[in-house]
C-alpha positions in Angstrom: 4.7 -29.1 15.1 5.1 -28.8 19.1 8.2 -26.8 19.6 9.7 -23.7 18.3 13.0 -25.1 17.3 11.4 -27.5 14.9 8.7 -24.5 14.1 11.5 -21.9 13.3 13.5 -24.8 10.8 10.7 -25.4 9.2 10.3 -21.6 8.4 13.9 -21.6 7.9 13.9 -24.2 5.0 10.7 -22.7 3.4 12.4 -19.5 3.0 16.2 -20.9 1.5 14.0 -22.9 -0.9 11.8 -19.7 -2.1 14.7 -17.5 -2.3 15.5 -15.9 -6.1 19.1 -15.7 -7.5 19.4 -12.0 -6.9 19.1 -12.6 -2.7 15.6 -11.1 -2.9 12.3 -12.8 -2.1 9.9 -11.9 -5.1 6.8 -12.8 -3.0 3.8 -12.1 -4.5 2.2 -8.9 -3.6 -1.3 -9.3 -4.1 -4.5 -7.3 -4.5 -7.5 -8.8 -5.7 -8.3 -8.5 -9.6 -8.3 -5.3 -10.4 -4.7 -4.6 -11.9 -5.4 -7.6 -13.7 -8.8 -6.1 -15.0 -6.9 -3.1 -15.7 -4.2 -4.7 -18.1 -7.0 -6.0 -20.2 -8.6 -3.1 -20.8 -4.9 -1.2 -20.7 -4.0 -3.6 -23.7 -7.2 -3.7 -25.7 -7.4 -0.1 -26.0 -4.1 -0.2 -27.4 -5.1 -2.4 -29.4 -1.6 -5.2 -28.2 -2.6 -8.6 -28.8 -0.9 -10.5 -26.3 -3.9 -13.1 -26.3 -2.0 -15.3 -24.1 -1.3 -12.9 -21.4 -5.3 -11.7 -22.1 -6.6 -15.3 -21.4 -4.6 -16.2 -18.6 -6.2 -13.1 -16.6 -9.7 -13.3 -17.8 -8.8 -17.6 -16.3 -8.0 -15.6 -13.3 -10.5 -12.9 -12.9 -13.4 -15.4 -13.5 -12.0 -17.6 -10.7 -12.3 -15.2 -8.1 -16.1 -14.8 -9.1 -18.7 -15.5 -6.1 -21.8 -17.9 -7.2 -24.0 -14.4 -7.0 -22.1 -13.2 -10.0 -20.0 -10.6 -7.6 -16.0 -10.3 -7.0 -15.0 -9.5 -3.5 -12.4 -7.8 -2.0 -12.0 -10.1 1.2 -13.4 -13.0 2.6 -16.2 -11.6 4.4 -17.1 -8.6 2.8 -20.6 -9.6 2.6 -22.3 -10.3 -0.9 -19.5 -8.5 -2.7 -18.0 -5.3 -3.9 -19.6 -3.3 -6.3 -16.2 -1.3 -7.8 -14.7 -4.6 -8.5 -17.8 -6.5 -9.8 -17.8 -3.6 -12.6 -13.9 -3.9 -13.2 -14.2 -7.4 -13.8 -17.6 -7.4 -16.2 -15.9 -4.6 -18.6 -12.8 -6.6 -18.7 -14.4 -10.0 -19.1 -16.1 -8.4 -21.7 -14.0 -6.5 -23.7 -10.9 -9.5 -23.7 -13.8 -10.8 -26.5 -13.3 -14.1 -24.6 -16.8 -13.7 -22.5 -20.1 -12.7 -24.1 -22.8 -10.4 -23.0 -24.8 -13.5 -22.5 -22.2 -15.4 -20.8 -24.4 -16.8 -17.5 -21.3 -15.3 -15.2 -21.5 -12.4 -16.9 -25.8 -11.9 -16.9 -25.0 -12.8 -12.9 -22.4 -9.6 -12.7 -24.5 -7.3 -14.3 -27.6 -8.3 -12.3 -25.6 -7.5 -9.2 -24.1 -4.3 -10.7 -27.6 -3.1 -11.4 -28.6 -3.6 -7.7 -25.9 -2.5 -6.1 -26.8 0.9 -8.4 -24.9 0.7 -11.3 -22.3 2.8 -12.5 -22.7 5.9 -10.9 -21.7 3.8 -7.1 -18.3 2.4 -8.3 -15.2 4.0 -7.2 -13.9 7.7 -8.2 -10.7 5.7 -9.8 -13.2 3.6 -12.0 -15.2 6.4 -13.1 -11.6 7.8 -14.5 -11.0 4.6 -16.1 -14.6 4.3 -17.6 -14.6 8.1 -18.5 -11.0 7.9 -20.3 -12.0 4.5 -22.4 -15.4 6.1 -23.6 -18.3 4.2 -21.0 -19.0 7.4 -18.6 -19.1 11.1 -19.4 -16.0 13.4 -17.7 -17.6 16.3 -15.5 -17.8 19.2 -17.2 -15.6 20.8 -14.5 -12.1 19.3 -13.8 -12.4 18.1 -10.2 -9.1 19.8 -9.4 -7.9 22.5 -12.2 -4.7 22.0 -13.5 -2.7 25.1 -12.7 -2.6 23.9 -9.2 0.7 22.9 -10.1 1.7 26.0 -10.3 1.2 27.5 -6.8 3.8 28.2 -4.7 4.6 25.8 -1.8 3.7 28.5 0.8 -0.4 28.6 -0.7 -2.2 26.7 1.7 -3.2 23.9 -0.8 -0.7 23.5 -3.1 0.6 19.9 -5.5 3.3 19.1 -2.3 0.1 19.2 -0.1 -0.5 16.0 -1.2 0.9 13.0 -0.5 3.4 11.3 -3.6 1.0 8.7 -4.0 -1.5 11.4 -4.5 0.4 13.3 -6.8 1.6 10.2 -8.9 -2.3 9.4 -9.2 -3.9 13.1 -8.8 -1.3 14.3 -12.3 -2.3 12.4 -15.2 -5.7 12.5 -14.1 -5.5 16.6 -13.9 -4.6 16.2 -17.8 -7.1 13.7 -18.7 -10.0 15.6 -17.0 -8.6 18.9 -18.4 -8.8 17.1 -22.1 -11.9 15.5 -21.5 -9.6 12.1 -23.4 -11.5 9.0 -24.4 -10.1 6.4 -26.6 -12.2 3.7 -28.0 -12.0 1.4 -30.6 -14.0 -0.8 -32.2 -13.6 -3.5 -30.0 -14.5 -1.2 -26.9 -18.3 -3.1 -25.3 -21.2 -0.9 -24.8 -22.0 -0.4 -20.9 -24.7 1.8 -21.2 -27.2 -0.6 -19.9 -25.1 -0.5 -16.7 -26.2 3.1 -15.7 -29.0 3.5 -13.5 -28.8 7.2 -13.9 -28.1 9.1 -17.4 -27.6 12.2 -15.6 -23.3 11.0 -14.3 -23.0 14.4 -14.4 -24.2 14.5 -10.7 -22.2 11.8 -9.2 -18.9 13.1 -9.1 -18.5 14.1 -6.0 -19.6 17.9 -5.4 -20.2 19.0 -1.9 -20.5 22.9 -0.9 -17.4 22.1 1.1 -15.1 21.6 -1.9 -17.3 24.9 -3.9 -16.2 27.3 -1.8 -12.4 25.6 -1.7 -12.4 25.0 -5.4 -12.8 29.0 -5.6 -10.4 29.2 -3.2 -7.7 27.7 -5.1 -8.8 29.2 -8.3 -8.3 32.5 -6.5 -4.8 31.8 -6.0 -4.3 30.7 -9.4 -5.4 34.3 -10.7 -3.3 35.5 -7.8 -0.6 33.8 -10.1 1.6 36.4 -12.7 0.3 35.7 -16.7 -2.1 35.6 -18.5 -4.9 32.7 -18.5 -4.2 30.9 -21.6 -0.5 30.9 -21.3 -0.9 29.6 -17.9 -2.9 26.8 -18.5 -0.2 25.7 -21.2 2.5 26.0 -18.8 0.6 23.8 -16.2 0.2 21.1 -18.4 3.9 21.5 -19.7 4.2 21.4 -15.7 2.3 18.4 -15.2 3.8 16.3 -18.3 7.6 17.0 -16.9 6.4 15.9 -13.1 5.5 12.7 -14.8 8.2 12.4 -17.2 10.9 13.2 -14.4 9.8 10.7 -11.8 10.1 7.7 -13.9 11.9 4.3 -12.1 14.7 2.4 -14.5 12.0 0.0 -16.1 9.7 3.0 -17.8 7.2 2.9 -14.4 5.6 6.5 -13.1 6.9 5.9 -9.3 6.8 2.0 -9.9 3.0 2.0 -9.1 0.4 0.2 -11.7 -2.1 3.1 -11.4 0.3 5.9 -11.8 1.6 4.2 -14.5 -1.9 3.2 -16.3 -2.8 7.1 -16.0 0.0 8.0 -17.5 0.1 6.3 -20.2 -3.3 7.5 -21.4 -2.4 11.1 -20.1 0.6 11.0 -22.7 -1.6 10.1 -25.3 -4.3 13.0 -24.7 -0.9 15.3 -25.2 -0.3 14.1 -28.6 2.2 10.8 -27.7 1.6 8.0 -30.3 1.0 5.0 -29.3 4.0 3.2 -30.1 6.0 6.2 -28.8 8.8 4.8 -26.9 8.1 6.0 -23.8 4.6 4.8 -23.5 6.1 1.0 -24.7 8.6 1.3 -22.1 6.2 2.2 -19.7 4.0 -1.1 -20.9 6.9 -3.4 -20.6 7.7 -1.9 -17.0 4.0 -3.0 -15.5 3.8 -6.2 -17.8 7.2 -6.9 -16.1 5.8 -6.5 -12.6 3.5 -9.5 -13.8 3.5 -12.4 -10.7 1.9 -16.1 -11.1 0.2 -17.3 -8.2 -2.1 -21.2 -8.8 -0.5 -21.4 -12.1 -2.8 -18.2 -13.5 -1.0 -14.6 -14.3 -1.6 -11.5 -11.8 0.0 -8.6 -12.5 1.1 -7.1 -9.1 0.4 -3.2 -8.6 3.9 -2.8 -7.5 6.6 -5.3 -6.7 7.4 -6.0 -2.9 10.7 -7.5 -3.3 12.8 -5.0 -0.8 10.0 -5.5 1.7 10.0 -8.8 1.8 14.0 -9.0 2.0 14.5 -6.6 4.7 11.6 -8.1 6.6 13.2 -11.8 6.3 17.0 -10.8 6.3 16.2 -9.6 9.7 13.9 -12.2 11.1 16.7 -15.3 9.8 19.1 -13.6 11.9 16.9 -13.0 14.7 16.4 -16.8 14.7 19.8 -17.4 14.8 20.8 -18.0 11.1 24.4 -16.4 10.9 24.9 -12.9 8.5 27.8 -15.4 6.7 25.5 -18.0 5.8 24.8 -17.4 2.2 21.1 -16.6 1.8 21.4 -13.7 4.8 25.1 -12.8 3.2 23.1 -12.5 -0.4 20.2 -11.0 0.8 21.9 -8.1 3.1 23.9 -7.6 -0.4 21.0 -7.1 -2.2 19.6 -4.5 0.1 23.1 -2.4 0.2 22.6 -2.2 -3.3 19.6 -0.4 -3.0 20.0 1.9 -1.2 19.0 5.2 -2.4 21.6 8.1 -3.7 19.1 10.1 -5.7 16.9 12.9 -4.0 13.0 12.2 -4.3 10.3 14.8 -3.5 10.7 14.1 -0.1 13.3 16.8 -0.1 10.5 19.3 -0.5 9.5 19.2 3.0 13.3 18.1 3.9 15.2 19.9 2.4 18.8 19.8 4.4 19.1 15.6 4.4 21.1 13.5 2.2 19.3 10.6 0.6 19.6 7.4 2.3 16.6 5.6 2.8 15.0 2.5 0.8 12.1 2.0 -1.2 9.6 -0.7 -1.5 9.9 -2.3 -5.0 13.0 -4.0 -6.7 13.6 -1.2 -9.0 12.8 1.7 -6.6 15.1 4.8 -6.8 13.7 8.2 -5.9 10.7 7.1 -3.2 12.5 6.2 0.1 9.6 5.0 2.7 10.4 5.1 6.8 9.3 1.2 7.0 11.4 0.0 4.5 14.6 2.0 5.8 14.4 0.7 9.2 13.5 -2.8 8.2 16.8 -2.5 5.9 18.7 -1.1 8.8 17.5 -4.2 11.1 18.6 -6.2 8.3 22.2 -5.1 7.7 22.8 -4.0 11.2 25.1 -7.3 12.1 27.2 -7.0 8.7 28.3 -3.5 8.8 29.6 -1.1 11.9 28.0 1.7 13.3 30.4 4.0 11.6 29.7 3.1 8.1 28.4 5.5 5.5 25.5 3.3 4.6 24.4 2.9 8.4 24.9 6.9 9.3 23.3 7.6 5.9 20.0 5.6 6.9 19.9 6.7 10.1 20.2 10.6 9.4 17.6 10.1 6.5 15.0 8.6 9.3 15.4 11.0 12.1 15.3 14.0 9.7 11.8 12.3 8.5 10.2 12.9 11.9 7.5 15.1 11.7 7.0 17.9 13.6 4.2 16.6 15.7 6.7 14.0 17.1 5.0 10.8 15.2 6.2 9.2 11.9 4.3 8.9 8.5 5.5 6.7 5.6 6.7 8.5 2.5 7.5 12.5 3.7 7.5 14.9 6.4 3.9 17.2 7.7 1.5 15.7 4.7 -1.3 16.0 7.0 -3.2 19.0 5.4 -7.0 19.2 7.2 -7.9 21.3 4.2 -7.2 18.5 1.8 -10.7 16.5 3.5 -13.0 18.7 1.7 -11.7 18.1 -2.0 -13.8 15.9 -4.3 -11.4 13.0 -4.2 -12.7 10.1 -2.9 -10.4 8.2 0.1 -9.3 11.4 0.4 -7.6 10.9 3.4 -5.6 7.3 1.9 -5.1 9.3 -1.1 -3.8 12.7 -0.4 -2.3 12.7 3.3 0.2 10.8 4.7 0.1 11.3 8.7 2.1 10.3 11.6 0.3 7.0 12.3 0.9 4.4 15.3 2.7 1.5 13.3 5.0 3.6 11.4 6.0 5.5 14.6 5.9 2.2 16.9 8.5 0.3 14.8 10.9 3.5 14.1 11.0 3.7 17.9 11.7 -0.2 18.0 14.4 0.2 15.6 16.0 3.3 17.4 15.3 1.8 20.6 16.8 -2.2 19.5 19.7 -1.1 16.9 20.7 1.8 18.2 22.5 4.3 21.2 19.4 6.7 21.1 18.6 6.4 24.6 14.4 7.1 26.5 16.1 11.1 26.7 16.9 11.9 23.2 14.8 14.4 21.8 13.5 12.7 18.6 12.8 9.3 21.0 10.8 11.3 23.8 8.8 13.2 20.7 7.6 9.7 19.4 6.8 8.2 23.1 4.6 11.0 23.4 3.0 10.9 20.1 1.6 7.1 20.4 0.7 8.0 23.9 -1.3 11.1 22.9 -2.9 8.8 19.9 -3.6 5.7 22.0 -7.6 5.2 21.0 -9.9 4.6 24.4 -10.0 1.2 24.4 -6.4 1.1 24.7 -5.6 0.0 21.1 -4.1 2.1 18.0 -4.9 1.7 14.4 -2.2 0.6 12.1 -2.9 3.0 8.8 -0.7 0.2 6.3 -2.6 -3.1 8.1 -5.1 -4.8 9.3 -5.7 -3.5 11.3 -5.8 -2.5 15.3 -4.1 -5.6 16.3 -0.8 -4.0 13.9 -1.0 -1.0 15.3 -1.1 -1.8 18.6 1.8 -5.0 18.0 4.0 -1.6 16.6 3.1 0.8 19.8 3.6 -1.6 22.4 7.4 -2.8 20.9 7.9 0.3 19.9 7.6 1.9 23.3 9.3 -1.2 25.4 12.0 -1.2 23.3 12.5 2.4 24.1 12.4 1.7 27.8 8.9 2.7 28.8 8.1 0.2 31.8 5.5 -2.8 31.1 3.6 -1.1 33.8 2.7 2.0 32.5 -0.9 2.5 32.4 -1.1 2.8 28.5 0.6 -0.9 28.4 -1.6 -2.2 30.6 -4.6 -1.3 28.7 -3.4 -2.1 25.6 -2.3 -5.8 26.5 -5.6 -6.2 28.4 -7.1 -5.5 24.9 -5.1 -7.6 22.9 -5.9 -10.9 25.6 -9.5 -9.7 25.3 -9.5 -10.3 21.6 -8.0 -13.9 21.7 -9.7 -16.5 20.0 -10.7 -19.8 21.5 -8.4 -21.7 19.7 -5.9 -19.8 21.3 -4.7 -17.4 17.7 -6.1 -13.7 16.7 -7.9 -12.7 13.5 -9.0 -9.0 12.2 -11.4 -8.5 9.4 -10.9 -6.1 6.9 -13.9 -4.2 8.1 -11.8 -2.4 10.8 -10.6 -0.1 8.8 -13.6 1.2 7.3 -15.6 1.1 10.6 -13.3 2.8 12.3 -13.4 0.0 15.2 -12.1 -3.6 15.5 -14.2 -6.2 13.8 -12.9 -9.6 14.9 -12.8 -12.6 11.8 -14.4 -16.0 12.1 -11.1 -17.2 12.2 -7.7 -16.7 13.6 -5.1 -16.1 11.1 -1.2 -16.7 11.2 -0.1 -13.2 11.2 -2.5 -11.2 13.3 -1.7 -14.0 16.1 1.6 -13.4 15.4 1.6 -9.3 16.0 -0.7 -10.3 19.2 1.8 -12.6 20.4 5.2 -10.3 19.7 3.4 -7.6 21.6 2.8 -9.9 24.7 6.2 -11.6 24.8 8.0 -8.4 24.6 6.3 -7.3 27.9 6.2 -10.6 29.7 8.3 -11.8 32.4 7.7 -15.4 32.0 5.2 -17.3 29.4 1.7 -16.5 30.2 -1.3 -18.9 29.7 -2.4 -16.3 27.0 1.3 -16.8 25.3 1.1 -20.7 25.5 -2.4 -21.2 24.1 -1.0 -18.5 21.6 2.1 -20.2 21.2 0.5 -23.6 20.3 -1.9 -22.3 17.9 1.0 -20.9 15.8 2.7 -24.2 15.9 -0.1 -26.2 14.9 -1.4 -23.9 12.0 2.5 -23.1 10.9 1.7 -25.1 7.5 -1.9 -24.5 7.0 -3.3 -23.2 3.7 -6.6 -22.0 3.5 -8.7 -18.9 3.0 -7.2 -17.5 6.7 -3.7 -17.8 4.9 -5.1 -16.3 1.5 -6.7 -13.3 3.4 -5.0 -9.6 3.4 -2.9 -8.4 6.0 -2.6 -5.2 4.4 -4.4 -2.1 3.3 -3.8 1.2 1.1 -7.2 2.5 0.6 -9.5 1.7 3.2 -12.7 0.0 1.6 -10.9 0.0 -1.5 -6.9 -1.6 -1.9 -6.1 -4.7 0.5 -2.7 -6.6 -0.1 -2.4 -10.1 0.7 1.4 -10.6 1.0 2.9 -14.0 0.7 6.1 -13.7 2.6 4.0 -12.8 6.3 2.7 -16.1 6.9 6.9 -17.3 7.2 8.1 -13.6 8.2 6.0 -12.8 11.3 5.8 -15.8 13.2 9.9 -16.4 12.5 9.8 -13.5 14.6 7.8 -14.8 17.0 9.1 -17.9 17.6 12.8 -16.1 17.5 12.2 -14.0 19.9 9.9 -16.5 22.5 12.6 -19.0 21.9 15.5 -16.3 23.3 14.1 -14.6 26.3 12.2 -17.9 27.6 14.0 -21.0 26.3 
């Protein structure tokens, strides 16, 4: 393609054709095998038969394997990644479809056994190996249980964390209490995968989190009661948490690993297996179940609302009208959702209404700043300024600012430096949720593009100075929910132009000279997955569609006129608009750094609509 008109139909068309009946986009949102290693175990132990949805995820699990035997969990991660090499062997193994002496299988465990066996993979696999029987619990509960009982001015207490952390952190407080395992006679034997007998030692123990373990168990004695009782009233505590934050289709918070937890939490408390909340719960994640190349994935949450704010807005932007029927359907189905119950954001908010939106189809009680002001962008042409919905949404975003003047995703001043030295691996994905540069760069964009918040209002001035205080040396930001730099910066820079700040400010200019200094020969951008975990961009072989589109946004929203960086950009996009290959397969997303990528389906159409939108008004 060679102009933008015919680059934006194109996009155009893709998106009316891939639309579902209910306005949304159910895009896949995908990450890598392990929710599908998960379910197999998840189902096995229960001993459910559903051999068909069994062998269409072993089909899938084994098709992701590497010719050394290994699973990645990106392109170039380098000869592969231990935690999900060992998810995929026990599930392989224990569908019953795949023998110990499988070749693909001998491969795995070879490359398990150098990479050092059990005791390297990942703190959530250990719970997952400990609960089903193959690794032994530590004999002290990494965080005790009657932490749930402190009182919100202690200071570590269970709304220290961040909800994700809580949804995850709570049913593994009850399993690690119980010491559960379930086997059965089906469960394999993955003794020979342990390097070490002694597993005792690697959970994570450092004299850091000794003296804060006491800590908190000091202010647990501070506590009024007697020991015993409690401990019973902590995991009474714990069990209604749970219980209380379930979403309309049996999920805990809507999230597969919540949810998995839970389900074997329930059962250490007594919960039969066929109880009905615990089928419930099994239907809700075998409902979030996606196909992607004809083989089953079952996604760790559903990205529906994302994906229709995100491309409500973007069809507008490129001139589709808010009456044609797909935008007209899918600003109804955002309206729809948005939220009217408090979540546990009111902890930490406690004089707001709700009226923000969540992530997933089904989401009810766990609002998220993105998603509210990608909704907002979305319905902003079909409903006034004056509406309930609008004034709702925007009062539920402003109170969310935290008090260091940046915004974090899910709720307000989650950003506890105590919470570093507890055992919990990712600690810092896990448990906090700060103020972070793409978050705070598209809040100001939307405040700045949808709204009469002028440069001087208090909350707008508060966020200006936040990015500028965060900017990193080399004149980029890290984007904590992408990959990586280039999305942080893309959010900072059109965050703070839309806001007014002048294309000639001196943290502009450094930041655009960075992004031109990280263009690709063939004109695009591309940021490996390593980024995060190094702490520093690492550039990929190859450019991809979306990080040239968050390069490109940022430059044309500062420009004047098209640049020779913009049209070398610019062609690059056009030419690679219908490509499919690993670049387009490759996540643009992260939760845990190391750990969770997302590849999302709808960015190679959403972001470089955008692009193309917004090049095609202020130059063409």
């Amino acid at each position: 393609m060679t102009d933008t008109k015919k680059g934006m139909d194109w996009i155009i068309e893709m998106l009316r054709k891939d639309q579902s009946p209910n306005g949304s986009w159910d895009y896949p949102f995908e990450t890598g095998i392990s929710t599908d290693a998960y379910m197999i175990i998840l189902l096995r132990t229960l001993e459910l038969h559903d051999e068909e949805l069994i062998q269409g995820l072993t089909k899938r699990i084994i098709s992701k394997q590497e010719e050394n035997g290994a699973w990645k969990l990106f392109y170039d991660e380098g000869a592969g990644n231990l935690t999900a090499t060992v998810e995929a062997y026990y599930s392989l193994l224990y569908s019953g479809y795949y023998p110990k002496n499988d070749k693909r299988l001998v491969a795995a465990k070879r490359f398990i056994l150098a990479n050092g066996g059990l005791e390297q993979a990942g703190m959530f696999t250990k719970v997952m190996l400990a609960l089903t029987g193959q690794y032994t619990w530590p004999s002290y509960s990494p965080l005790p249980i009657e932490l749930i009982l402190l009182p919100l001015h202690f200071p570590i207490n269970f709304y220290s964390f961040s909800v994700f952390g809580r949804a995850n952190l709570t049913p593994i407080m009850i399993l690690a209490d119980n010491q559960f395992t379930i086997k059965t006679d089906k469960s394999p034997d993955l003794s020979d995968l342990h390097l070490n007998r002694d597993a005792e030692n690697h959970w994570d123990r450092s004299d850091d989190y000794r003296s804060l373990y006491s800590y908190i168990s000091d202010g647990v004695e501070s506590l009024l009661g007697l020991p015993k009782q409690l401990h019973q009233l902590a995991i009474e505590r714990a069990k209604k948490y749970m219980l209380d934050h379930l979403e309309p289709d049996g999920t805990f918070y809507s999230y597969y690993s919540s949810t998995f937890l839970m389900i074997f939490a329930l059962l250490s408390l007594g919960y039969k297996k066929t109880d009905p909340v615990l089928t419930k719960a099994i239907e809700g994640i075998t409902s979030m179940k996606c196909e992607i190349d004809g083989l089953p994935h079952m996604q760790y949450t559903t990205a529906n609302l994302w994906n229709t704010s995100l491309i409500g807005f973007c069809l507008q932007a490129a001139g589709v009208s808010p009456e044609d029927p797909m935008v007209k359907q899918a600003n109804q189905y955002l309206l729809e959702r948005q939220h009217r119950q408090f979540g546990d954001w009111v902890i930490h908010n406690p004089k707001t209404m709700p009226g923000g939106w969540g992530f997933s189809d089904i989401n009810t009680i766990n609002p998220d700043v993105d998603d509210t002001t990608a909704s907002l962008r979305s319905i902003s042409r079909v409903i006034p300024p004056e509406s309930q919905a609008w004034d709702r949404g925007i009062t539920w975003i402003l109170s969310m600012q935290n008090d260091d003047g940046g915004w974090a995703a899910f709720e307000r001043n989650i950003d506890s430096k105590l919470l570093q030295f507890l055992p919990i691996e990712k600690a810092e994905f896990i448990l906090a949720d700060p103020s972070s540069a793409d978050l705070t760069g598209r809040t100001l964009e939307f405040l700045g593009h949808y709204t009469n918040l002028s440069q001087d209002h208090t909350a707008t001035k508060k966020g200006i100075h936040w990015l500028l205080r965060n900017q990193e040396r080399d004149g980029s930001w890290y984007g904590r929910w992408g990959i990586c730099y280039l999305y942080g910066t893309w959010a900072a820079i059109t965050g703070l132009m839309a806001v007014g700040t002048s294309p000639r400010n001196a943290s502009i200019e450094k930041a655009v000279k960075w992004i031109l200094e990280k263009q690709n020969n063939d004109g695009g951008w591309g940021e490996s997955c390593h980024s995060d975990s190094k702490k520093t961009y690492v550039s990929l072989p190859s450019s991809t569609l979306t990080h040239t589109s968050w390069a490109l946004d940022a430059l044309i929203s500062v420009a004047d006129k098209p640049t020779a960086a913009i049209k070398k950009g610019m062609t690059y996009l056009l030419h690679s608009l219908e490509k499919v290959d690993w670049t387009t397969q490759y996540p643009k997303g992260q939760g845990m750094a190391g750990a969770f990528y997302v590849h999302y389906h709808s960015y190679r159409y959403v972001f470089p609509l955008a692009v193309l939108a917004h090049y095609h008004k202020k130059f063409e």
